[in-house]
mmCIF entry with sequence, helices, sheets and N, C-alpha, C, O atoms, coordinates in Angstrom:
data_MODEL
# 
_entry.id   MODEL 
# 
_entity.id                         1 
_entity.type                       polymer 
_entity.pdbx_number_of_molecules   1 
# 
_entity_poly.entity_id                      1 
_entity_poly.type                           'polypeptide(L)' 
_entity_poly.nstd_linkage                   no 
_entity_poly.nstd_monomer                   no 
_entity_poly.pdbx_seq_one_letter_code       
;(UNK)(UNK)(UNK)(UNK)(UNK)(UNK)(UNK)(UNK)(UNK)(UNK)(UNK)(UNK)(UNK)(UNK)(UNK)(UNK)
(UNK)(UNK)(UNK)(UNK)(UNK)(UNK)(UNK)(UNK)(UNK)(UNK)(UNK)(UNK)(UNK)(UNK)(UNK)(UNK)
(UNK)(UNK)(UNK)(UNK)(UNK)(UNK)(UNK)(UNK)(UNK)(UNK)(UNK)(UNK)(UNK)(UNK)(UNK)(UNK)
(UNK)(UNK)(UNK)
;
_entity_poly.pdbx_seq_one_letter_code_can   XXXXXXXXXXXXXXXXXXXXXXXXXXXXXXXXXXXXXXXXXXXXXXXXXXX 
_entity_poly.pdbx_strand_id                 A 
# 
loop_
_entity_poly_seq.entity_id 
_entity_poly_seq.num 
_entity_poly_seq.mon_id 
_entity_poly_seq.hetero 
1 1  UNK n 
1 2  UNK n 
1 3  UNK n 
1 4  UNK n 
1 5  UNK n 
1 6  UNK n 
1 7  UNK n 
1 8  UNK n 
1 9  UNK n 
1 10 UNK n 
1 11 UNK n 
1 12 UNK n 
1 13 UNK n 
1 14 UNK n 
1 15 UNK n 
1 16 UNK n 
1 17 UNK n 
1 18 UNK n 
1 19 UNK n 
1 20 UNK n 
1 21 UNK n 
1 22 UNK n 
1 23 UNK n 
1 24 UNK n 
1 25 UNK n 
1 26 UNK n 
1 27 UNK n 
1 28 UNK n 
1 29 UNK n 
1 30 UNK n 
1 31 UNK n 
1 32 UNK n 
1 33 UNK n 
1 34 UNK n 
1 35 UNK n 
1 36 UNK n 
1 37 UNK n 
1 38 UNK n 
1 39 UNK n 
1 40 UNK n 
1 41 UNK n 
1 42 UNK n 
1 43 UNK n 
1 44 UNK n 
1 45 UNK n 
1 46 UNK n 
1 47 UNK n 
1 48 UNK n 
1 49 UNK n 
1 50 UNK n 
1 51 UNK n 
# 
_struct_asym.id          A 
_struct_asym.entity_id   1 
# 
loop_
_struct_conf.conf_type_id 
_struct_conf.id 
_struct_conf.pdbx_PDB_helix_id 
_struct_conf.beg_label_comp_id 
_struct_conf.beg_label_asym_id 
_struct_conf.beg_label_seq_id 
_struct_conf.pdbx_beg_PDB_ins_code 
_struct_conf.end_label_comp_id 
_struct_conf.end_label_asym_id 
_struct_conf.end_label_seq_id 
_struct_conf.pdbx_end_PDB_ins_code 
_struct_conf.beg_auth_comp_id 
_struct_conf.beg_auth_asym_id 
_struct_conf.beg_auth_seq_id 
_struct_conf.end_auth_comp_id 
_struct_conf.end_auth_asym_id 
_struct_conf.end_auth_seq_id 
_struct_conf.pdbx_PDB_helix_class 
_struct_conf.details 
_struct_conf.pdbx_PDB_helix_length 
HELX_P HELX_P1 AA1 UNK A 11 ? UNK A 14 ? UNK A 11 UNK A 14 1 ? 4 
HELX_P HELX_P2 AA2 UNK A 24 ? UNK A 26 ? UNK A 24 UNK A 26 5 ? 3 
# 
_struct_conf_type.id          HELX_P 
_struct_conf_type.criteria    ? 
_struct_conf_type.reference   ? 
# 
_struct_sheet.id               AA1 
_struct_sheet.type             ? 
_struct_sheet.number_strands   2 
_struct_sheet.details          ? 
# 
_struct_sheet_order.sheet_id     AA1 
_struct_sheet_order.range_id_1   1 
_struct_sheet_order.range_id_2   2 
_struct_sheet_order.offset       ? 
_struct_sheet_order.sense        anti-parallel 
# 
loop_
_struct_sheet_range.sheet_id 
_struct_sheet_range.id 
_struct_sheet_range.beg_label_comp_id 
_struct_sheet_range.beg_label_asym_id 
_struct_sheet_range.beg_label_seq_id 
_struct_sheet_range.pdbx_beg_PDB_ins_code 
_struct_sheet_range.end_label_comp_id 
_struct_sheet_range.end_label_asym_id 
_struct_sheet_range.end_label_seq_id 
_struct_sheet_range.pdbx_end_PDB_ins_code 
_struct_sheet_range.beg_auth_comp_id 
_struct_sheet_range.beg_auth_asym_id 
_struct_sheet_range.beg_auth_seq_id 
_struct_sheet_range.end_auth_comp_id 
_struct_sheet_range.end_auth_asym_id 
_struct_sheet_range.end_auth_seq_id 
AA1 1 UNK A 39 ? UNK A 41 ? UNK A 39 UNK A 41 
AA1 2 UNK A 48 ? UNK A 50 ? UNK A 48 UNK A 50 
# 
loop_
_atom_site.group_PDB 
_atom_site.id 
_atom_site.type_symbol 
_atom_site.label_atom_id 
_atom_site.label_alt_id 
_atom_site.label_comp_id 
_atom_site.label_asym_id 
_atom_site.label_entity_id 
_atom_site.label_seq_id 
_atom_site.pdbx_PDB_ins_code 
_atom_site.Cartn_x 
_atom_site.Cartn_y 
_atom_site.Cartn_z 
_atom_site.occupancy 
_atom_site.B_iso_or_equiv 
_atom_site.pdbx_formal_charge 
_atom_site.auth_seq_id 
_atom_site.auth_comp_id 
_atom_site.auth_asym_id 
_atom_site.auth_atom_id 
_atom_site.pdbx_PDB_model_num 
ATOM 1   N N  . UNK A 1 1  ? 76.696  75.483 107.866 1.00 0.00 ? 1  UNK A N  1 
ATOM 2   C CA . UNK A 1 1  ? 77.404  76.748 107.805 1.00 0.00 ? 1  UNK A CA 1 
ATOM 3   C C  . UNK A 1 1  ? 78.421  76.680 106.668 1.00 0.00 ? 1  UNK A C  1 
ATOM 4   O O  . UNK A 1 1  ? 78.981  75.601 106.473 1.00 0.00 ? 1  UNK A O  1 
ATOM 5   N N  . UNK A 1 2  ? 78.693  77.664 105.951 1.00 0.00 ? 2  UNK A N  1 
ATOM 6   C CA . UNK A 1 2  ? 79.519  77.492 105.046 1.00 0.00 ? 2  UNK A CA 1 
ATOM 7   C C  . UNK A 1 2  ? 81.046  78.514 105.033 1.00 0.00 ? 2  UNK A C  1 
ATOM 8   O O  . UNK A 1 2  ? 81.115  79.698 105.362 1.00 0.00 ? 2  UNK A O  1 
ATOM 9   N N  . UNK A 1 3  ? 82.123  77.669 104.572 1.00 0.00 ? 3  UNK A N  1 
ATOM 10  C CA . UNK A 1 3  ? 83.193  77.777 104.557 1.00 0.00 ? 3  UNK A CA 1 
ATOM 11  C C  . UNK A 1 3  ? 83.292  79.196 104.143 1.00 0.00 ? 3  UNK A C  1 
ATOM 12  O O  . UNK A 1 3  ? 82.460  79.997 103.716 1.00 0.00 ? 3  UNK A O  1 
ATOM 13  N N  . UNK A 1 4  ? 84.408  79.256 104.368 1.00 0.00 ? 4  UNK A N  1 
ATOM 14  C CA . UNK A 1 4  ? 85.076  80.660 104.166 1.00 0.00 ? 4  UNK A CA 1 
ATOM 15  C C  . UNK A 1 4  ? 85.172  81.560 103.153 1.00 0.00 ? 4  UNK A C  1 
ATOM 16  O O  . UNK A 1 4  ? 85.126  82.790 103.130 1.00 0.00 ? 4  UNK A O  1 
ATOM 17  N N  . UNK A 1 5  ? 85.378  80.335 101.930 1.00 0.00 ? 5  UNK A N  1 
ATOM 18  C CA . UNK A 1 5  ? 85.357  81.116 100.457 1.00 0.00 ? 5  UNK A CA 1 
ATOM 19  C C  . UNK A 1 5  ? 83.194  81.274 100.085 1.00 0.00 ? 5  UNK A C  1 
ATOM 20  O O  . UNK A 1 5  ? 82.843  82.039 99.187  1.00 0.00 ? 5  UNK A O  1 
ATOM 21  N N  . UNK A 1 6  ? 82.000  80.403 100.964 1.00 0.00 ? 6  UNK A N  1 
ATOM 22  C CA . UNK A 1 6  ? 81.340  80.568 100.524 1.00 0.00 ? 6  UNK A CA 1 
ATOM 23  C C  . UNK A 1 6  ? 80.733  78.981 100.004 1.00 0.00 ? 6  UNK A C  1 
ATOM 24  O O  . UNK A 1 6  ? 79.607  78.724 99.580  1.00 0.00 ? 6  UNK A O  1 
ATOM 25  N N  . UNK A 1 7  ? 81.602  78.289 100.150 1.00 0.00 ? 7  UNK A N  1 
ATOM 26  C CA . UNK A 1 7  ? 81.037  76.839 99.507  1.00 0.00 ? 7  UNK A CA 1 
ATOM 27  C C  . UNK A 1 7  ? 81.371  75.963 100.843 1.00 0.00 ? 7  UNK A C  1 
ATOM 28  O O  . UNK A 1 7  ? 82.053  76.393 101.774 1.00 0.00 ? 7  UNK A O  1 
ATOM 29  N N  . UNK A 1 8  ? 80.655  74.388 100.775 1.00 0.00 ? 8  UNK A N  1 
ATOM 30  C CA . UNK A 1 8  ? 80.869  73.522 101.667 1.00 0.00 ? 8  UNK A CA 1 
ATOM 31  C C  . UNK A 1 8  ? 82.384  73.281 102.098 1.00 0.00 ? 8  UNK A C  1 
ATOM 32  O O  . UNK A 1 8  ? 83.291  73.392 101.273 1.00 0.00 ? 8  UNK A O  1 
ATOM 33  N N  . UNK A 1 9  ? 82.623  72.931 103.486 1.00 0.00 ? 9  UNK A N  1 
ATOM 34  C CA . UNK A 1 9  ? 83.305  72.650 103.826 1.00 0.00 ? 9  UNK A CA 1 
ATOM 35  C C  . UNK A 1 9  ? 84.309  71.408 103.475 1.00 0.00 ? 9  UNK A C  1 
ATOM 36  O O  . UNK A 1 9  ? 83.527  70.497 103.203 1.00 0.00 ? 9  UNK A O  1 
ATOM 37  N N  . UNK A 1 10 ? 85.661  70.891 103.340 1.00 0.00 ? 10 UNK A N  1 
ATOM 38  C CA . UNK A 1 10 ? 85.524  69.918 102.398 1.00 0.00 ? 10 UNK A CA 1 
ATOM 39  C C  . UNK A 1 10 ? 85.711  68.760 103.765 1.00 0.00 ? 10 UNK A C  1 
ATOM 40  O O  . UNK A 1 10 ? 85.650  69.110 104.943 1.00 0.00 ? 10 UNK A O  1 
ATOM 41  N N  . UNK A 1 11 ? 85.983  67.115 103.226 1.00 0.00 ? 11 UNK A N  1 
ATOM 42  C CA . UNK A 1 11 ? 86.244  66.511 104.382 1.00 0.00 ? 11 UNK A CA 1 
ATOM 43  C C  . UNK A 1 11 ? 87.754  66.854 104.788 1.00 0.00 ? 11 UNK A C  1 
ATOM 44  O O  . UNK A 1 11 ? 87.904  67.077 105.990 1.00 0.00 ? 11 UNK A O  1 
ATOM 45  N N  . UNK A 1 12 ? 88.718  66.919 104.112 1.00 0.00 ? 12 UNK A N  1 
ATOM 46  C CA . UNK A 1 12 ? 89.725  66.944 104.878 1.00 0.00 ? 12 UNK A CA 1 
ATOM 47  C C  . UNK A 1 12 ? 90.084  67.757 105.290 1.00 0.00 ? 12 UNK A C  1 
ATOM 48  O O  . UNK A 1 12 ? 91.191  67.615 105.811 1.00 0.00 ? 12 UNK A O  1 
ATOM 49  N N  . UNK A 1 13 ? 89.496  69.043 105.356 1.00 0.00 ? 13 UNK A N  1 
ATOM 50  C CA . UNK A 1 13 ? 89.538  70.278 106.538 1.00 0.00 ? 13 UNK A CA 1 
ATOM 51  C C  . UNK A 1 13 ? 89.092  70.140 107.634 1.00 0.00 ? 13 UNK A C  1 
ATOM 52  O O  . UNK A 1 13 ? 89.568  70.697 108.624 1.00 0.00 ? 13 UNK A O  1 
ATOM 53  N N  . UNK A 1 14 ? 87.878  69.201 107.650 1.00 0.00 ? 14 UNK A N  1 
ATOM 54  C CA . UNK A 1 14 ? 86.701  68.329 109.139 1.00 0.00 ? 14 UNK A CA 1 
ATOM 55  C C  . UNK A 1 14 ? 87.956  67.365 109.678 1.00 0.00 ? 14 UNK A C  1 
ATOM 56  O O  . UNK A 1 14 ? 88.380  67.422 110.832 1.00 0.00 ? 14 UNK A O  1 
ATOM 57  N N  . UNK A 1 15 ? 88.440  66.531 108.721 1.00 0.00 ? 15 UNK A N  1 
ATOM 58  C CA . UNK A 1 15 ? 89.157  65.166 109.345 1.00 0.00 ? 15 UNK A CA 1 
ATOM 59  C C  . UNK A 1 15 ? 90.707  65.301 109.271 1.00 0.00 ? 15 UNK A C  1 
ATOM 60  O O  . UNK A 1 15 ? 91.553  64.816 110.023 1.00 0.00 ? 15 UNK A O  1 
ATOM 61  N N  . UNK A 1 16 ? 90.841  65.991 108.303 1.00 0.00 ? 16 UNK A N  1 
ATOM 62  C CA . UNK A 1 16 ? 92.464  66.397 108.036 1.00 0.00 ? 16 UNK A CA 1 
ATOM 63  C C  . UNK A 1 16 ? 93.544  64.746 108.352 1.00 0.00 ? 16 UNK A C  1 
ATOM 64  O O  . UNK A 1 16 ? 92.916  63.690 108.422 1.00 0.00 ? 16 UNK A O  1 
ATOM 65  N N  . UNK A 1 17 ? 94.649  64.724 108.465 1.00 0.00 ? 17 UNK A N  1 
ATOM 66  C CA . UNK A 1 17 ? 95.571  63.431 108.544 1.00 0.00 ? 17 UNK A CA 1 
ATOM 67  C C  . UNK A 1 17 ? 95.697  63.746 109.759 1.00 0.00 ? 17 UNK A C  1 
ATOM 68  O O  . UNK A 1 17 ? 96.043  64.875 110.108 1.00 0.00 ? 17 UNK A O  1 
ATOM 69  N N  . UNK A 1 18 ? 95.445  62.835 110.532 1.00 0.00 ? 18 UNK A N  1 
ATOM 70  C CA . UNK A 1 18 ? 96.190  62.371 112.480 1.00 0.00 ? 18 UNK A CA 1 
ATOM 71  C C  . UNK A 1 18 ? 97.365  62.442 112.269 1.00 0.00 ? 18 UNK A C  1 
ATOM 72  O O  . UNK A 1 18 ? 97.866  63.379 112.889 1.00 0.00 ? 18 UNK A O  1 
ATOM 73  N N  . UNK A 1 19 ? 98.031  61.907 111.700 1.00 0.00 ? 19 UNK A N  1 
ATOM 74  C CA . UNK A 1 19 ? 99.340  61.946 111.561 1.00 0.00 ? 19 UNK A CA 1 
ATOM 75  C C  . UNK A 1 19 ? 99.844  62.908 111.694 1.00 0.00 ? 19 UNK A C  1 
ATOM 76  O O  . UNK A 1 19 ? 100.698 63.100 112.559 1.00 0.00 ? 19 UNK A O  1 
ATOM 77  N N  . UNK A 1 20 ? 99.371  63.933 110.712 1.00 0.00 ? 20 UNK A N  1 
ATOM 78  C CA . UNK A 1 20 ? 100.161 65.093 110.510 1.00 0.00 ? 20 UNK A CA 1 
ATOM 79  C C  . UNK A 1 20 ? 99.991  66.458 111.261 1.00 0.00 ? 20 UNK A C  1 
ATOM 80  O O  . UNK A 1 20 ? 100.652 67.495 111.329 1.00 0.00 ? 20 UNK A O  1 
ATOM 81  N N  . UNK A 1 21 ? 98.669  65.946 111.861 1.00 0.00 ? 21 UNK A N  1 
ATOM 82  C CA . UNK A 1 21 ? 97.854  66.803 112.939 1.00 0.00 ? 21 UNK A CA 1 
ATOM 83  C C  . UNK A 1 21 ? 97.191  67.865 112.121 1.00 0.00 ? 21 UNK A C  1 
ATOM 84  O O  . UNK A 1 21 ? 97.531  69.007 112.431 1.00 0.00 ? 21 UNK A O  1 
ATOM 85  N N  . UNK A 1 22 ? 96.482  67.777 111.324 1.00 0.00 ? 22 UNK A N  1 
ATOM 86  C CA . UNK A 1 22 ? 96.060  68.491 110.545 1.00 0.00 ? 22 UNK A CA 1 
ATOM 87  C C  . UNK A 1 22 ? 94.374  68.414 110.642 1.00 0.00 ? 22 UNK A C  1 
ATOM 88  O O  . UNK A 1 22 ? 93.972  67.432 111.267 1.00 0.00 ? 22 UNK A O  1 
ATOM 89  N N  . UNK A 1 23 ? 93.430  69.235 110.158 1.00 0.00 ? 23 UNK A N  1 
ATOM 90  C CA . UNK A 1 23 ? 92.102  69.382 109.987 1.00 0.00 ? 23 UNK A CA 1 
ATOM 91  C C  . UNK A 1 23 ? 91.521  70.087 111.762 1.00 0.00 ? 23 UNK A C  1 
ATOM 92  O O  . UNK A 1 23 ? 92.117  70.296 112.819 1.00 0.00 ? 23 UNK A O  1 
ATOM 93  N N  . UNK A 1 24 ? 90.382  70.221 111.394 1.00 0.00 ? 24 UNK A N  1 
ATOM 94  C CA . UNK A 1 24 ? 89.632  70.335 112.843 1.00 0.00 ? 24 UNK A CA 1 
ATOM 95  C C  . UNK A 1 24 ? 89.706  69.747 113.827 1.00 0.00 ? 24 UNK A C  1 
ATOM 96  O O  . UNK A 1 24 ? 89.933  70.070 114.993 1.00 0.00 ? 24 UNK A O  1 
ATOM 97  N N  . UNK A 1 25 ? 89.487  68.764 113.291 1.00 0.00 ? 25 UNK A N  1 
ATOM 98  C CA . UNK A 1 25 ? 89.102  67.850 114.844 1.00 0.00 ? 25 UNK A CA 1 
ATOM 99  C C  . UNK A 1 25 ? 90.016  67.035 115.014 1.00 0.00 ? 25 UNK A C  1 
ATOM 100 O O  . UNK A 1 25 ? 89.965  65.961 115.614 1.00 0.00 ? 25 UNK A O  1 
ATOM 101 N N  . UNK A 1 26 ? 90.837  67.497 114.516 1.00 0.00 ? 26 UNK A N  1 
ATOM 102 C CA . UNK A 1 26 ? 92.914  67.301 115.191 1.00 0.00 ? 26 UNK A CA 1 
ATOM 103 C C  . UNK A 1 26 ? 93.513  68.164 115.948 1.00 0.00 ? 26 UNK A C  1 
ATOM 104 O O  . UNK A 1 26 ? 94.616  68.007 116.471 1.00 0.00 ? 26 UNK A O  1 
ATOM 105 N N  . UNK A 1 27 ? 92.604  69.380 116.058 1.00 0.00 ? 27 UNK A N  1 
ATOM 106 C CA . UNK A 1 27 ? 93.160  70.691 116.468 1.00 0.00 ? 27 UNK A CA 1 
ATOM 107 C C  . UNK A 1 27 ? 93.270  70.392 117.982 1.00 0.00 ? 27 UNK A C  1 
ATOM 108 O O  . UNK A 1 27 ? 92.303  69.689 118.277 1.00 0.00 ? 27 UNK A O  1 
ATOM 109 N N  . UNK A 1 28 ? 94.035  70.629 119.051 1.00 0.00 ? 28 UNK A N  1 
ATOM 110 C CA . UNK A 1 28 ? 94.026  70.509 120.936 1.00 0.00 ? 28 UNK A CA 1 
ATOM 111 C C  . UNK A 1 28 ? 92.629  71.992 120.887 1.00 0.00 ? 28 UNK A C  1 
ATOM 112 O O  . UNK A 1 28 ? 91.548  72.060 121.474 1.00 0.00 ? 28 UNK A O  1 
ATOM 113 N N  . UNK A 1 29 ? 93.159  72.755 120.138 1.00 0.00 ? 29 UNK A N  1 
ATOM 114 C CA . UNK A 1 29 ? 91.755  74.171 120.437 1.00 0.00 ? 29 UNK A CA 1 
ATOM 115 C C  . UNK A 1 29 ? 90.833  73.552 120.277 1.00 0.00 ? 29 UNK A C  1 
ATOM 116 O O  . UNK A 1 29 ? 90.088  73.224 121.201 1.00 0.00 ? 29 UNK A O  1 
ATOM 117 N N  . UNK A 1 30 ? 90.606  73.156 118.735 1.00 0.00 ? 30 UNK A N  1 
ATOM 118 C CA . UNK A 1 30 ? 88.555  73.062 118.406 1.00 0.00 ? 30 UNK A CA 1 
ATOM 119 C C  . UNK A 1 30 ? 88.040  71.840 119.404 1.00 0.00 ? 30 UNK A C  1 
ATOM 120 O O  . UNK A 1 30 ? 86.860  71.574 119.635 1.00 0.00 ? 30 UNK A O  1 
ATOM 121 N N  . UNK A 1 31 ? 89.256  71.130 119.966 1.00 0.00 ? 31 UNK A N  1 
ATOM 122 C CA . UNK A 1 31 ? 88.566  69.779 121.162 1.00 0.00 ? 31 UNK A CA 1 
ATOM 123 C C  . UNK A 1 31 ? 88.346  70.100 122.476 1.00 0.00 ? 31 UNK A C  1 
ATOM 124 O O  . UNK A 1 31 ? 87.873  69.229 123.206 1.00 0.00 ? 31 UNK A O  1 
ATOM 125 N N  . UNK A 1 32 ? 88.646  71.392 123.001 1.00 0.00 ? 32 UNK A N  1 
ATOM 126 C CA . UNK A 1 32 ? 88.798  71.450 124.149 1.00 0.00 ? 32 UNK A CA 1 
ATOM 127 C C  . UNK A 1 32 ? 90.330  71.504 124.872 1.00 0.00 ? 32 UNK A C  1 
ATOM 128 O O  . UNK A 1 32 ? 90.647  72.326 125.732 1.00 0.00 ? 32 UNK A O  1 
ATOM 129 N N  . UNK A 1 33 ? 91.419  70.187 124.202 1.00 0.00 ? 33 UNK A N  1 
ATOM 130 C CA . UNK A 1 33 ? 92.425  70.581 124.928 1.00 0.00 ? 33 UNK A CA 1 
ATOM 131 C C  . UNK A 1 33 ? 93.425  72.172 124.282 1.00 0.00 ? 33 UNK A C  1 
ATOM 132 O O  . UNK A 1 33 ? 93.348  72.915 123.303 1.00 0.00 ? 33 UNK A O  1 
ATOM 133 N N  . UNK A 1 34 ? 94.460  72.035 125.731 1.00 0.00 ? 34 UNK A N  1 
ATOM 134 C CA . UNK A 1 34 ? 94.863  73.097 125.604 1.00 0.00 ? 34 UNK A CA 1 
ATOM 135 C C  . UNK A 1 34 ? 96.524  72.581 126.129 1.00 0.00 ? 34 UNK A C  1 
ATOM 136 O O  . UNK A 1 34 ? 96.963  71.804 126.977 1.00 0.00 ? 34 UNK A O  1 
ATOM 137 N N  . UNK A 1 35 ? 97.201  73.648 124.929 1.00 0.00 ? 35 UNK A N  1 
ATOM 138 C CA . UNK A 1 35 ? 98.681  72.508 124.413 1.00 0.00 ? 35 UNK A CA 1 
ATOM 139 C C  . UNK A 1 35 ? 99.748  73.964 125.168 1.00 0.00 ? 35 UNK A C  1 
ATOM 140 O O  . UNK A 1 35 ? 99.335  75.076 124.840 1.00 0.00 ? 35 UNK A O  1 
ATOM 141 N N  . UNK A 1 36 ? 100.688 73.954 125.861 1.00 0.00 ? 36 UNK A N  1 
ATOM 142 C CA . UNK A 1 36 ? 101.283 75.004 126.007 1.00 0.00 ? 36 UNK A CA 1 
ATOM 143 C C  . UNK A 1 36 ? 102.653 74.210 125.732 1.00 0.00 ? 36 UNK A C  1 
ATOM 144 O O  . UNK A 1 36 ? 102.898 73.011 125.870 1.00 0.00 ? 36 UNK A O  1 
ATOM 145 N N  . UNK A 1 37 ? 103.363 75.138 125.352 1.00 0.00 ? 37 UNK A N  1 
ATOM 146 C CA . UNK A 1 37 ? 105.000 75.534 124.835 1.00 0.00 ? 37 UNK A CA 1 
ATOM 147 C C  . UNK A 1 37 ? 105.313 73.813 123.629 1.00 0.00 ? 37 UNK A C  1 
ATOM 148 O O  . UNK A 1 37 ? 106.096 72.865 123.689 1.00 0.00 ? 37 UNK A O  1 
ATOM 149 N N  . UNK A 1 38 ? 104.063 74.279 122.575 1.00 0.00 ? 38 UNK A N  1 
ATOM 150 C CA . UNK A 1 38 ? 103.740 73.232 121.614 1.00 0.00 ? 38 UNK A CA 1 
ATOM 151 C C  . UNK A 1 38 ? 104.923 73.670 120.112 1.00 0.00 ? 38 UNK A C  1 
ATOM 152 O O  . UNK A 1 38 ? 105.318 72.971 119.178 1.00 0.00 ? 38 UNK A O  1 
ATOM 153 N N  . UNK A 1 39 ? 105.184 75.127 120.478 1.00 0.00 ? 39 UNK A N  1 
ATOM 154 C CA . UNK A 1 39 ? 106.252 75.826 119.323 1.00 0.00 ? 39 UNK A CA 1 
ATOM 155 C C  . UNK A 1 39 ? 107.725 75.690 120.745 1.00 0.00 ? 39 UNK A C  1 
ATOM 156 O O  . UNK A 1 39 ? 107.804 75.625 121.972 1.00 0.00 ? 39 UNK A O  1 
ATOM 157 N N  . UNK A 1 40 ? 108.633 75.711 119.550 1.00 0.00 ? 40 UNK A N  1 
ATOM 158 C CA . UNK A 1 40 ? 109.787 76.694 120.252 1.00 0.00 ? 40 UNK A CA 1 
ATOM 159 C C  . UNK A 1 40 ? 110.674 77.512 118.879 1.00 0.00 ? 40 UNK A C  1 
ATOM 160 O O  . UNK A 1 40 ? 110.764 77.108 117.720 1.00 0.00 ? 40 UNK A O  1 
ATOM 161 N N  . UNK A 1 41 ? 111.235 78.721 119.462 1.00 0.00 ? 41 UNK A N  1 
ATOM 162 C CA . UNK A 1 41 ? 111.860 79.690 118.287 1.00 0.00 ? 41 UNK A CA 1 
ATOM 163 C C  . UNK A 1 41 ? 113.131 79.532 118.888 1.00 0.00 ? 41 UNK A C  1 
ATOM 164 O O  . UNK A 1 41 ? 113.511 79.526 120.059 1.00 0.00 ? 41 UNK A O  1 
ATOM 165 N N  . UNK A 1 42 ? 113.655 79.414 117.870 1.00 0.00 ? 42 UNK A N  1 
ATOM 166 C CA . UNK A 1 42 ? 115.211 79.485 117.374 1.00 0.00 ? 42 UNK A CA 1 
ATOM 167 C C  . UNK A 1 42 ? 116.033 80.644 117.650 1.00 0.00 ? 42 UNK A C  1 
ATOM 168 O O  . UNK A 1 42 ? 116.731 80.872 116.662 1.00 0.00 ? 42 UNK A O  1 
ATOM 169 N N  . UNK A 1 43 ? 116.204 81.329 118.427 1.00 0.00 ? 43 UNK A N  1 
ATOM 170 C CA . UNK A 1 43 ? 116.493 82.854 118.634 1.00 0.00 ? 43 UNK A CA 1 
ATOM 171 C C  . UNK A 1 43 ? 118.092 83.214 117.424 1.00 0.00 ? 43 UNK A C  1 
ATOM 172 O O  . UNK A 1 43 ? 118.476 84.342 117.117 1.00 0.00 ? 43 UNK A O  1 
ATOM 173 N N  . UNK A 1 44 ? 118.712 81.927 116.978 1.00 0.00 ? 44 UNK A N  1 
ATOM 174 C CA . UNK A 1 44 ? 119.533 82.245 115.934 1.00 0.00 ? 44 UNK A CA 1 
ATOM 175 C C  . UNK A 1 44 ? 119.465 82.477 114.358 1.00 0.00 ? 44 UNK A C  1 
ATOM 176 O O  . UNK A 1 44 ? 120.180 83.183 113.647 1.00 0.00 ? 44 UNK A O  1 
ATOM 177 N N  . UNK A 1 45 ? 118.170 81.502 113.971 1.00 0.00 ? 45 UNK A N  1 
ATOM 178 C CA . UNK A 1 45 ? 118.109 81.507 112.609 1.00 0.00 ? 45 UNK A CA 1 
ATOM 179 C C  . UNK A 1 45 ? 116.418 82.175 112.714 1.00 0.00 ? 45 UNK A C  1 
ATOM 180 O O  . UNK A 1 45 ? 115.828 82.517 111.689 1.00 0.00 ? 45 UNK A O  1 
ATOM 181 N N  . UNK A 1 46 ? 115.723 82.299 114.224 1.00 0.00 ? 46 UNK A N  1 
ATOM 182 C CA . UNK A 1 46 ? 114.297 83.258 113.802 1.00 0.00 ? 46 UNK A CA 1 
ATOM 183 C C  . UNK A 1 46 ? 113.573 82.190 113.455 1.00 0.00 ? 46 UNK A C  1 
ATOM 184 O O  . UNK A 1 46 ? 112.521 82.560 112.933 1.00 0.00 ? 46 UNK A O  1 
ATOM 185 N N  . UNK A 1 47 ? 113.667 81.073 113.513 1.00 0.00 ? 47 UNK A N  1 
ATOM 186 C CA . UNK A 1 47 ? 112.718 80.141 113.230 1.00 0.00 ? 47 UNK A CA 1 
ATOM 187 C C  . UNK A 1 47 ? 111.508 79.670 114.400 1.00 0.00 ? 47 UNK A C  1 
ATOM 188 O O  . UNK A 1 47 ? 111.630 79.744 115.622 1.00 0.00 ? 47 UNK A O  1 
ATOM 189 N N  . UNK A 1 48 ? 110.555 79.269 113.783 1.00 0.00 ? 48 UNK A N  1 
ATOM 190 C CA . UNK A 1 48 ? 109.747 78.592 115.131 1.00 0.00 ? 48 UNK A CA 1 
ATOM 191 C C  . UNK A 1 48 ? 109.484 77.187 114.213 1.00 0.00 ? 48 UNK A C  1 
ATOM 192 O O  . UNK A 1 48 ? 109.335 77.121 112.993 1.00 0.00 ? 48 UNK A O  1 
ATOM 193 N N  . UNK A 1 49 ? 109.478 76.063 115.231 1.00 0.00 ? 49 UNK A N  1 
ATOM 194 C CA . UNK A 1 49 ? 109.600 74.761 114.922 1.00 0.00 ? 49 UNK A CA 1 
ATOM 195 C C  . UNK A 1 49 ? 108.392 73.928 116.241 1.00 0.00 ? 49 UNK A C  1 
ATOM 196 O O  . UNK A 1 49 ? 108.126 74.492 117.302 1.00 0.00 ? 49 UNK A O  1 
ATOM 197 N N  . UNK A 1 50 ? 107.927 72.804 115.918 1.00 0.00 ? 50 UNK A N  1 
ATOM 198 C CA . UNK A 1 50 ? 106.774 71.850 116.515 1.00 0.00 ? 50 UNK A CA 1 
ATOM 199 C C  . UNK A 1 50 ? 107.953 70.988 117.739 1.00 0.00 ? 50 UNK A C  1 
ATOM 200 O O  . UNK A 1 50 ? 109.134 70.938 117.395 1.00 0.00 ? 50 UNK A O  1 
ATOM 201 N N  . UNK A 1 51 ? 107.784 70.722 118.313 1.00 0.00 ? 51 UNK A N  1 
ATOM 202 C CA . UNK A 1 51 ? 107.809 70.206 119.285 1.00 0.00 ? 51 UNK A CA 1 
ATOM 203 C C  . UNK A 1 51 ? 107.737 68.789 119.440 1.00 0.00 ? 51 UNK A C  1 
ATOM 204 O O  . UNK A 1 51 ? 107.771 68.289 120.565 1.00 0.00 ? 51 UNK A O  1 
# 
């Protein structure tokens, strides 16, 4: 299946950094799990920040 713009997918959109929690199959969605109150917002400066 091809990417979004039309061309292959690359690897580090598939594998992305663990670390940084990045790519697909880092995602809690594309695995199955399911992450609740993973943001929280700042109600002073309007920010939302990771957890």
């Amino acid at each position: 299946m091809p990417g979004p713009q039309g061309a292959e997918w690359g690897p580090s959109t598939i594998h992305g950094n663990p670390k940084r929690g990045v790519g697909i199959l880092n995602n809690e969605l594309y695995v199955g799990r399911l992450v609740w109150n993973r943001l929280r917002y700042d109600p002073d400066t309007g920010q939302r920040f990771l957890v």
